[in-house]
N, C-alpha and C positions, 0 to 999 in steps of 0.2 A: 494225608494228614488233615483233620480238619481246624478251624478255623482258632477253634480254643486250645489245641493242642500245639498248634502254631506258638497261642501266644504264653502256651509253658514254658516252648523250648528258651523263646525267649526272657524266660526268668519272674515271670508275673504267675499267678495262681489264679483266678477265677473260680470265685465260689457262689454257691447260689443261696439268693437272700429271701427263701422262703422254707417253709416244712408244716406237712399235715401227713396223717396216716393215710390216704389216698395216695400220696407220693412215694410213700416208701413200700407202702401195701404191693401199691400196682407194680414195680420193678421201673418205676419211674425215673427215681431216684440213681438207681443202679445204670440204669441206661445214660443217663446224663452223665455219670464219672466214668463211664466208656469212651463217650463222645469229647472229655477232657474238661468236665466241673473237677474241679479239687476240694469240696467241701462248703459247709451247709452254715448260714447265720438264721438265727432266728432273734421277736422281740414280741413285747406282747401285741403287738398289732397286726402280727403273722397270726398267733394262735388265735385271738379274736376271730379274726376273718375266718382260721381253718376252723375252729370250733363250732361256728356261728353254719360255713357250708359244706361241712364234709359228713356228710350220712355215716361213716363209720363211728363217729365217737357217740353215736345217742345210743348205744344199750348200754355202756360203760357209763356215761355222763347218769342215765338212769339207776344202774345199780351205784354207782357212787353218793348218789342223794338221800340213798337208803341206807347210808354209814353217819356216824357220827361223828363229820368232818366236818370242817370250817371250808368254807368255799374257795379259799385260799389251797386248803389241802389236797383239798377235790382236782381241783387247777394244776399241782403239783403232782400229782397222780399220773393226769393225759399226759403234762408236756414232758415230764419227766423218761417216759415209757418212749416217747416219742425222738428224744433227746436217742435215748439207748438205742434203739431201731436202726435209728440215720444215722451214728456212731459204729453202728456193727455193719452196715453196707457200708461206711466212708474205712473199715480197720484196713481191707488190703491195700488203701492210697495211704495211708499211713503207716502201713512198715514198711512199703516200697520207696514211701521218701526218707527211712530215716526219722521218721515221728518230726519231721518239719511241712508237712502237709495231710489233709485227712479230717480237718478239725471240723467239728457241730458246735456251736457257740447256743448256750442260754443264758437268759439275763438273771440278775438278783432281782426282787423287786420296786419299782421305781419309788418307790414311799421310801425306800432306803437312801436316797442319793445325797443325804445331808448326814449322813451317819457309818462314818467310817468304823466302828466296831460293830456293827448290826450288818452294815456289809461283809467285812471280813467273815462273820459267825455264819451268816447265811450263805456264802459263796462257799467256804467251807462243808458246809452241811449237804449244798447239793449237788456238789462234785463230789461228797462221797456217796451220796443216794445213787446220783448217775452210776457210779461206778465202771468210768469207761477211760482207758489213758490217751484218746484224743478228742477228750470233751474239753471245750474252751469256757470259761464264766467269761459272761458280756457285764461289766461294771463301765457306772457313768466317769467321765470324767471331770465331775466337781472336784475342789478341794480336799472334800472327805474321800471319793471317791480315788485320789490318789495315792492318800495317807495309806486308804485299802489294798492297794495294788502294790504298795513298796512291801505291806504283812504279808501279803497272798502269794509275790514272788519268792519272798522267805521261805512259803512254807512250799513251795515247789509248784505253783497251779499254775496252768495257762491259762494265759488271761486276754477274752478281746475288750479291749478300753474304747468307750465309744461317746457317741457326741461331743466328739471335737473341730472344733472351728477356723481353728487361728494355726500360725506358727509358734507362735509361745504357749499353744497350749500342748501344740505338740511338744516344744522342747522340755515346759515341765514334766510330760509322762515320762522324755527317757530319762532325764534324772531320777525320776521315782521309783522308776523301774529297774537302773544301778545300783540305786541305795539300796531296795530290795536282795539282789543280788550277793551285795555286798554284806550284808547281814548275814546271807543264808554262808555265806565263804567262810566268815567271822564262826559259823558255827561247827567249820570243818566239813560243810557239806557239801556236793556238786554243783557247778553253775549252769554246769551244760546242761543241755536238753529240755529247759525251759521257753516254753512258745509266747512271746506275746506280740498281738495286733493294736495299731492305734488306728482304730476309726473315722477318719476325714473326711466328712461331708460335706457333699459339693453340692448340688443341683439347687437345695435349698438354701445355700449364699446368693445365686446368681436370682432365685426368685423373691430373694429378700430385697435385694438393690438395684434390677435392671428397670423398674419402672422411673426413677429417680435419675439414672444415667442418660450420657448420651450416646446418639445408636449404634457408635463406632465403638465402644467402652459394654456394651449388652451380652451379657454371655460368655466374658472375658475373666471375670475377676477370681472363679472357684478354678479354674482351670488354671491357671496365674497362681492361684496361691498354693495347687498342689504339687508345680513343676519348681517352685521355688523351696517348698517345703522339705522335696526332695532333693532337691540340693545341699541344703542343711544338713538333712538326715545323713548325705556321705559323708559330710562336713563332722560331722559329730561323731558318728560310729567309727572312723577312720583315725579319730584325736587320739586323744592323750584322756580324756574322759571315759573312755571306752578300755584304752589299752591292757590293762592289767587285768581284764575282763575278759578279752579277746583271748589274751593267752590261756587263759583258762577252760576255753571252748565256750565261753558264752556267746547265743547267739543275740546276734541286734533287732532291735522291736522292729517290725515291719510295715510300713504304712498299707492301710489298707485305705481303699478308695469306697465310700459309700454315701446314701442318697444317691446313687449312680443312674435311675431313671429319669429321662430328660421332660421338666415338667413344662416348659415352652414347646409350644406345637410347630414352632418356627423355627427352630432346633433340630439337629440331625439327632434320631433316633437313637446314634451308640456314641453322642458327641460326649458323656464320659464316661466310654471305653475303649474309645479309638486313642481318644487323645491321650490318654495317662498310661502304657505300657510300657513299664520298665522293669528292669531286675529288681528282686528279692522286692517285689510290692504282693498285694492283692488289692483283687477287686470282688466286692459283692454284691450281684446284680440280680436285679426282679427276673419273673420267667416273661414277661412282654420282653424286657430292652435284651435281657438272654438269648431268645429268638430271635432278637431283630440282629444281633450282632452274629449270632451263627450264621442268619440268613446272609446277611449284606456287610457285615464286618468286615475290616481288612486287617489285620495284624502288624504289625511295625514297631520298633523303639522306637513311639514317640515323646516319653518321659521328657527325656533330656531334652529335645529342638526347643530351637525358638526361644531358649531360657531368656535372654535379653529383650525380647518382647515382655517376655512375661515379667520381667520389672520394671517395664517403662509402663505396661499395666497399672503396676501398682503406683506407683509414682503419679499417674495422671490421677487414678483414685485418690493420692493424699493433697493434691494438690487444690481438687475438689471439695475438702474435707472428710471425706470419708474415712472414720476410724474403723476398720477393719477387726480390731482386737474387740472392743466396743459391740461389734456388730456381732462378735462369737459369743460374749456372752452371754446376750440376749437370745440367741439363736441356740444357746445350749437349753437356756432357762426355756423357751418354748419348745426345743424337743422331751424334754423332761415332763412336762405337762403332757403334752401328747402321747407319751407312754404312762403315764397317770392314768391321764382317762381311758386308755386301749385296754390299761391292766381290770379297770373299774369296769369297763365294758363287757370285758370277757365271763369278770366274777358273777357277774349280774343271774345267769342263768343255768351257776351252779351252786346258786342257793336255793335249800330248802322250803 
Protein backbone atom coordinates (compact mmCIF):
# COMPACT_ATOMS: atom_id res chain seq x y z
CA UNK A 1 0.00 0.00 0.00
CA UNK A 2 1.72 3.06 -0.70
CA UNK A 3 2.11 5.99 1.32
CA UNK A 4 -0.94 8.17 0.02
CA UNK A 5 -3.16 5.27 0.11
CA UNK A 6 -2.18 4.87 3.66
CA UNK A 7 -3.38 8.09 4.29
CA UNK A 8 -7.00 7.36 2.52
CA UNK A 9 -7.40 4.57 4.61
CA UNK A 10 -7.05 6.85 7.15
CA UNK A 11 -9.90 9.11 6.28
CA UNK A 12 -7.92 12.27 4.50
CA UNK A 13 -8.01 12.61 0.69
CA UNK A 14 -4.85 13.96 -1.02
CA UNK A 15 -5.41 15.87 -3.95
CA UNK A 16 -3.03 17.35 -6.26
CA UNK A 17 -2.55 21.25 -6.46
CA UNK A 18 -1.54 21.53 -10.04
CA UNK A 19 -3.02 20.85 -13.84
CA UNK A 20 -1.69 21.46 -17.49
CA UNK A 21 -2.42 19.20 -20.68
CA UNK A 22 1.04 17.66 -20.31
CA UNK A 23 -0.34 15.96 -17.21
CA UNK A 24 -3.33 14.73 -18.17
CA UNK A 25 -1.97 14.09 -21.99
CA UNK A 26 0.97 11.99 -20.62
CA UNK A 27 -1.27 9.48 -18.45
CA UNK A 28 0.38 11.32 -15.65
CA UNK A 29 -2.39 12.31 -14.10
CA UNK A 30 -3.90 8.71 -14.28
CA UNK A 31 -0.79 7.36 -12.71
CA UNK A 32 -0.88 9.46 -9.76
CA UNK A 33 -4.81 8.53 -8.77
CA UNK A 34 -3.36 4.92 -9.01
CA UNK A 35 -0.75 5.69 -6.62
CA UNK A 36 -3.73 7.29 -4.34
CA UNK A 37 -4.11 11.31 -5.53
CA UNK A 38 -7.89 11.71 -5.00
CA UNK A 39 -8.33 14.74 -7.11
CA UNK A 40 -6.94 17.82 -8.86
CA UNK A 41 -7.24 21.94 -7.62
CA UNK A 42 -6.29 24.41 -9.84
CA UNK A 43 -5.99 28.63 -9.82
CA UNK A 44 -4.98 31.02 -11.99
CA UNK A 45 -1.34 30.70 -11.16
CA UNK A 46 -1.25 26.93 -12.05
CA UNK A 47 -2.57 27.82 -15.55
CA UNK A 48 -0.22 30.83 -15.86
CA UNK A 49 2.73 28.84 -15.19
CA UNK A 50 1.14 25.69 -17.42
CA UNK A 51 0.20 28.06 -20.30
CA UNK A 52 3.26 30.12 -20.12
CA UNK A 53 5.62 26.08 -20.18
CA UNK A 54 3.57 23.48 -21.60
CA UNK A 55 4.32 23.21 -25.54
CA UNK A 56 0.95 21.61 -26.06
CA UNK A 57 -1.30 24.49 -25.77
CA UNK A 58 0.57 26.84 -28.64
CA UNK A 59 -1.32 25.58 -31.77
CA UNK A 60 -4.64 25.91 -29.81
CA UNK A 61 -3.50 29.34 -28.01
CA UNK A 62 -2.57 30.08 -31.99
CA UNK A 63 -5.75 29.12 -33.60
CA UNK A 64 -7.64 30.77 -30.62
CA UNK A 65 -6.17 34.42 -31.50
CA UNK A 66 -7.58 33.98 -34.91
CA UNK A 67 -11.34 34.06 -33.36
CA UNK A 68 -13.06 36.81 -32.11
CA UNK A 69 -12.59 36.31 -28.61
CA UNK A 70 -11.79 38.35 -25.60
CA UNK A 71 -8.65 37.01 -23.97
CA UNK A 72 -10.72 36.30 -21.13
CA UNK A 73 -12.64 33.76 -23.69
CA UNK A 74 -9.52 32.44 -25.13
CA UNK A 75 -8.50 31.59 -21.35
CA UNK A 76 -11.69 29.92 -20.92
CA UNK A 77 -11.39 27.90 -23.75
CA UNK A 78 -7.77 26.06 -22.56
CA UNK A 79 -8.76 25.88 -18.82
CA UNK A 80 -12.00 25.06 -19.44
CA UNK A 81 -11.13 21.75 -22.01
CA UNK A 82 -8.61 21.16 -19.29
CA UNK A 83 -10.97 21.21 -16.34
CA UNK A 84 -13.14 18.36 -18.51
CA UNK A 85 -9.92 16.24 -19.25
CA UNK A 86 -8.71 15.86 -15.48
CA UNK A 87 -12.48 15.51 -14.60
CA UNK A 88 -13.00 12.46 -17.03
CA UNK A 89 -9.61 10.58 -15.66
CA UNK A 90 -10.64 11.79 -11.89
CA UNK A 91 -14.76 10.05 -13.06
CA UNK A 92 -13.84 6.29 -11.84
CA UNK A 93 -12.51 7.82 -8.12
CA UNK A 94 -15.66 9.53 -8.21
CA UNK A 95 -18.32 6.82 -8.50
CA UNK A 96 -16.05 4.62 -6.60
CA UNK A 97 -16.39 7.01 -3.59
CA UNK A 98 -19.98 7.75 -3.81
CA UNK A 99 -19.36 11.27 -5.61
CA UNK A 100 -17.62 12.29 -2.11
CA UNK A 101 -14.13 12.10 -3.88
CA UNK A 102 -12.83 12.62 -7.52
CA UNK A 103 -13.26 16.41 -7.72
CA UNK A 104 -11.03 19.10 -10.30
CA UNK A 105 -11.71 22.43 -8.76
CA UNK A 106 -11.73 25.94 -11.05
CA UNK A 107 -11.86 29.24 -9.96
CA UNK A 108 -14.32 32.15 -10.87
CA UNK A 109 -12.39 34.91 -11.74
CA UNK A 110 -10.55 36.82 -9.12
CA UNK A 111 -11.97 40.53 -10.27
CA UNK A 112 -15.05 38.89 -9.10
CA UNK A 113 -14.32 38.56 -5.25
CA UNK A 114 -16.15 41.75 -4.19
CA UNK A 115 -19.34 40.64 -6.26
CA UNK A 116 -21.49 38.18 -5.08
CA UNK A 117 -23.94 38.08 -8.10
CA UNK A 118 -21.27 38.25 -10.76
CA UNK A 119 -19.95 35.30 -8.95
CA UNK A 120 -22.95 33.28 -8.54
CA UNK A 121 -23.77 34.01 -12.60
CA UNK A 122 -20.15 33.13 -13.49
CA UNK A 123 -19.81 30.03 -11.18
CA UNK A 124 -23.02 29.07 -12.77
CA UNK A 125 -22.05 29.46 -16.25
CA UNK A 126 -19.00 27.48 -15.90
CA UNK A 127 -20.00 24.44 -14.30
CA UNK A 128 -22.35 24.26 -16.80
CA UNK A 129 -19.68 24.82 -19.65
CA UNK A 130 -17.64 22.25 -17.76
CA UNK A 131 -20.28 19.95 -17.93
CA UNK A 132 -18.85 17.45 -15.65
CA UNK A 133 -20.67 16.14 -12.14
CA UNK A 134 -17.40 16.24 -10.19
CA UNK A 135 -16.22 19.61 -11.21
CA UNK A 136 -15.82 21.77 -8.08
CA UNK A 137 -16.12 26.00 -8.55
CA UNK A 138 -13.13 27.40 -6.43
CA UNK A 139 -14.87 30.78 -4.91
CA UNK A 140 -12.87 33.32 -2.65
CA UNK A 141 -13.99 33.53 0.73
CA UNK A 142 -14.77 37.37 1.04
CA UNK A 143 -18.02 38.39 2.29
CA UNK A 144 -19.42 38.45 -1.24
CA UNK A 145 -17.90 35.54 -1.70
CA UNK A 146 -20.01 33.74 0.91
CA UNK A 147 -23.45 35.42 0.14
CA UNK A 148 -22.22 33.25 -3.30
CA UNK A 149 -21.78 30.09 -1.80
CA UNK A 150 -25.03 29.99 0.37
CA UNK A 151 -26.86 30.73 -3.77
CA UNK A 152 -24.44 28.20 -5.35
CA UNK A 153 -25.29 25.47 -2.46
CA UNK A 154 -29.00 26.24 -3.26
CA UNK A 155 -28.64 25.56 -6.67
CA UNK A 156 -26.87 22.22 -6.11
CA UNK A 157 -22.84 23.06 -7.21
CA UNK A 158 -19.87 21.98 -5.47
CA UNK A 159 -18.01 24.29 -4.23
CA UNK A 160 -14.12 24.70 -3.12
CA UNK A 161 -14.25 28.06 -0.87
CA UNK A 162 -10.78 29.11 -0.66
CA UNK A 163 -8.53 31.74 1.04
CA UNK A 164 -9.23 31.16 4.23
CA UNK A 165 -7.20 32.16 7.20
CA UNK A 166 -8.79 32.08 10.55
CA UNK A 167 -11.26 30.06 12.55
CA UNK A 168 -14.12 32.53 12.23
CA UNK A 169 -13.66 32.57 8.92
CA UNK A 170 -13.90 29.09 8.70
CA UNK A 171 -17.00 29.15 10.91
CA UNK A 172 -18.68 31.85 8.83
CA UNK A 173 -18.40 29.40 5.59
CA UNK A 174 -20.24 26.49 7.36
CA UNK A 175 -23.00 28.70 8.39
CA UNK A 176 -23.20 29.94 4.81
CA UNK A 177 -23.07 26.83 3.50
CA UNK A 178 -26.33 25.55 5.95
CA UNK A 179 -28.19 28.53 4.95
CA UNK A 180 -27.52 27.31 1.51
CA UNK A 181 -28.72 24.10 2.30
CA UNK A 182 -31.39 25.15 3.89
CA UNK A 183 -32.90 27.18 1.15
CA UNK A 184 -32.48 24.46 -1.36
CA UNK A 185 -34.70 21.94 1.49
CA UNK A 186 -37.15 25.08 1.73
CA UNK A 187 -37.45 24.37 -1.97
CA UNK A 188 -38.42 20.60 -1.66
CA UNK A 189 -35.03 19.68 -3.06
CA UNK A 190 -32.23 17.07 -1.94
CA UNK A 191 -29.53 18.13 0.41
CA UNK A 192 -27.50 15.10 -0.06
CA UNK A 193 -24.86 14.77 -2.28
CA UNK A 194 -23.58 18.24 -2.15
CA UNK A 195 -19.63 18.55 -1.92
CA UNK A 196 -18.05 21.48 -0.38
CA UNK A 197 -14.28 22.12 0.65
CA UNK A 198 -13.06 24.98 2.87
CA UNK A 199 -9.68 26.08 1.82
CA UNK A 200 -7.19 26.62 4.99
CA UNK A 201 -3.92 27.96 4.27
CA UNK A 202 -1.17 27.42 6.10
CA UNK A 203 2.32 27.77 5.09
CA UNK A 204 1.77 31.47 4.25
CA UNK A 205 0.51 32.29 7.94
CA UNK A 206 3.59 30.91 9.50
CA UNK A 207 5.72 33.00 6.53
CA UNK A 208 3.63 36.04 7.52
CA UNK A 209 4.66 35.89 11.47
CA UNK A 210 7.74 33.78 12.07
CA UNK A 211 10.15 36.64 11.44
CA UNK A 212 8.43 38.57 14.30
CA UNK A 213 8.19 35.58 16.67
CA UNK A 214 10.32 33.99 18.94
CA UNK A 215 12.14 30.68 17.86
CA UNK A 216 10.34 28.41 20.08
CA UNK A 217 6.87 29.96 18.71
CA UNK A 218 8.40 29.57 14.54
CA UNK A 219 6.57 27.41 12.52
CA UNK A 220 3.86 26.63 15.17
CA UNK A 221 1.06 28.92 14.58
CA UNK A 222 -0.69 27.51 11.05
CA UNK A 223 -0.31 24.12 12.31
CA UNK A 224 -2.13 25.37 15.78
CA UNK A 225 -4.64 26.90 14.02
CA UNK A 226 -5.45 24.03 11.82
CA UNK A 227 -5.61 21.33 14.58
CA UNK A 228 -7.74 23.66 16.57
CA UNK A 229 -9.90 24.55 13.67
CA UNK A 230 -10.62 20.93 13.51
CA UNK A 231 -11.72 20.58 16.42
CA UNK A 232 -14.48 23.10 16.07
CA UNK A 233 -15.20 21.61 12.85
CA UNK A 234 -16.36 18.32 15.05
CA UNK A 235 -17.62 20.64 17.32
CA UNK A 236 -20.05 22.12 15.06
CA UNK A 237 -21.03 19.35 12.46
CA UNK A 238 -21.77 17.02 15.52
CA UNK A 239 -24.33 20.07 17.11
CA UNK A 240 -27.56 21.05 16.91
CA UNK A 241 -26.62 23.43 13.91
CA UNK A 242 -25.85 20.84 11.77
CA UNK A 243 -28.57 18.26 13.04
CA UNK A 244 -31.63 18.48 11.07
CA UNK A 245 -29.29 18.57 8.16
CA UNK A 246 -27.47 15.41 8.97
CA UNK A 247 -30.69 13.83 9.02
CA UNK A 248 -31.33 14.66 5.91
CA UNK A 249 -27.95 13.02 4.40
CA UNK A 250 -26.31 16.24 4.10
CA UNK A 251 -22.78 16.10 4.12
CA UNK A 252 -20.38 18.41 6.33
CA UNK A 253 -17.97 21.05 4.42
CA UNK A 254 -14.60 19.40 4.79
CA UNK A 255 -11.51 21.21 5.59
CA UNK A 256 -9.19 21.13 3.16
CA UNK A 257 -5.51 21.98 4.11
CA UNK A 258 -3.70 24.31 1.36
CA UNK A 259 -0.49 26.56 0.81
CA UNK A 260 0.77 23.08 1.97
CA UNK A 261 4.40 23.64 0.46
CA UNK A 262 6.81 24.37 3.17
CA UNK A 263 8.09 27.75 2.17
CA UNK A 264 10.92 27.75 5.14
CA UNK A 265 14.04 25.69 4.03
CA UNK A 266 14.44 24.99 7.82
CA UNK A 267 11.20 23.17 7.74
CA UNK A 268 10.67 19.55 7.08
CA UNK A 269 9.59 19.17 3.63
CA UNK A 270 5.93 17.34 4.31
CA UNK A 271 5.85 19.56 7.75
CA UNK A 272 2.11 20.29 6.29
CA UNK A 273 1.28 16.94 5.57
CA UNK A 274 2.67 14.92 8.11
CA UNK A 275 1.30 16.94 10.54
CA UNK A 276 -2.51 17.57 9.54
CA UNK A 277 -3.91 13.93 8.76
CA UNK A 278 -7.05 13.34 9.91
CA UNK A 279 -10.69 11.97 8.95
CA UNK A 280 -12.95 13.42 6.55
CA UNK A 281 -10.12 16.51 5.68
CA UNK A 282 -8.22 16.95 2.47
CA UNK A 283 -4.99 18.14 1.57
CA UNK A 284 -3.78 19.79 -1.76
CA UNK A 285 -0.32 19.52 -2.44
CA UNK A 286 2.19 20.81 -5.11
CA UNK A 287 4.10 17.97 -7.19
CA UNK A 288 7.63 19.04 -5.16
CA UNK A 289 6.06 18.60 -1.44
CA UNK A 290 3.81 15.41 -3.35
CA UNK A 291 7.00 13.73 -3.98
CA UNK A 292 8.62 14.60 -1.12
CA UNK A 293 5.84 12.98 1.03
CA UNK A 294 5.56 9.88 -1.33
CA UNK A 295 9.18 9.74 -0.91
CA UNK A 296 9.92 10.18 2.79
CA UNK A 297 6.26 10.69 4.27
CA UNK A 298 4.99 8.72 6.98
CA UNK A 299 1.25 8.54 7.38
CA UNK A 300 -0.35 8.71 10.95
CA UNK A 301 -3.56 10.43 12.70
CA UNK A 302 -1.78 13.22 13.45
CA UNK A 303 -4.76 15.83 13.29
CA UNK A 304 -5.96 15.35 16.60
CA UNK A 305 -2.34 15.09 19.02
CA UNK A 306 -1.04 17.49 20.80
CA UNK A 307 -4.31 19.71 20.53
CA UNK A 308 -3.31 21.30 23.97
CA UNK A 309 -0.04 22.39 22.67
CA UNK A 310 -1.68 23.75 19.94
CA UNK A 311 -3.73 26.22 22.24
CA UNK A 312 -1.06 27.03 24.49
CA UNK A 313 0.34 28.13 20.91
CA UNK A 314 -2.18 30.22 20.44
CA UNK A 315 -2.38 31.61 23.76
CA UNK A 316 1.45 32.62 23.82
CA UNK A 317 0.63 34.33 20.34
CA UNK A 318 -2.34 36.42 22.07
CA UNK A 319 -0.30 37.12 24.68
CA UNK A 320 2.35 38.69 22.45
CA UNK A 321 -0.48 40.55 20.70
CA UNK A 322 -0.75 38.80 17.82
CA UNK A 323 -4.30 39.10 16.25
CA UNK A 324 -4.61 36.21 14.28
CA UNK A 325 -8.06 37.11 12.90
CA UNK A 326 -6.49 40.54 11.72
CA UNK A 327 -3.81 38.67 10.29
CA UNK A 328 -6.42 36.47 7.94
CA UNK A 329 -7.66 39.36 6.52
CA UNK A 330 -4.94 40.76 5.35
CA UNK A 331 -3.65 37.54 4.16
CA UNK A 332 -6.86 36.86 2.28
CA UNK A 333 -6.68 40.63 0.71
CA UNK A 334 -2.96 39.58 -0.35
CA UNK A 335 -3.87 36.32 -1.72
CA UNK A 336 -6.61 37.84 -3.87
CA UNK A 337 -4.11 40.26 -5.44
CA UNK A 338 -1.98 37.49 -6.16
CA UNK A 339 -4.54 35.70 -8.15
CA UNK A 340 -5.36 39.20 -9.84
CA UNK A 341 -2.19 39.46 -11.17
CA UNK A 342 -1.63 35.51 -12.14
CA UNK A 343 -5.18 35.90 -13.71
CA UNK A 344 -3.62 39.34 -15.68
CA UNK A 345 -0.44 37.38 -16.28
CA UNK A 346 -1.91 34.53 -17.95
CA UNK A 347 -4.41 37.08 -20.17
CA UNK A 348 -1.50 38.93 -21.19
CA UNK A 349 -0.36 36.48 -24.14
CA UNK A 350 -3.71 35.54 -25.33
CA UNK A 351 -4.40 38.75 -26.54
CA UNK A 352 -4.55 39.70 -30.04
Amino acid sequence: MTVLKQVKALGQQIWLDNLSRSLVQSGELARMLQEGVCGVTSNPAIFQKAFAGDALYADEVAALKQQNLSPKQRYEALAIADVQAACDVCLPEYRAENGASGFVSLEVAPNLADDAVGTVAEAKRLHAAIGRDNVMIKVPATDAGLLALTELVAAGLHINLTLLFSRKQVLKAYQAYCEGLRRRKAQGLPVAGIQVVASFFLSRIDAALDTTLPTHLQGKTAIALAKTAYQEWQDFFAGVDFADLAAEGAAPVRLLWASTGTKNPDYSDVLYVESLIGAHTVNTVPDKTLAAFIDHGVAGLTLTEDVPAALKVLDELAALGVDVEVLAVRLQQDGLQQFVDAFEALLEPLRS
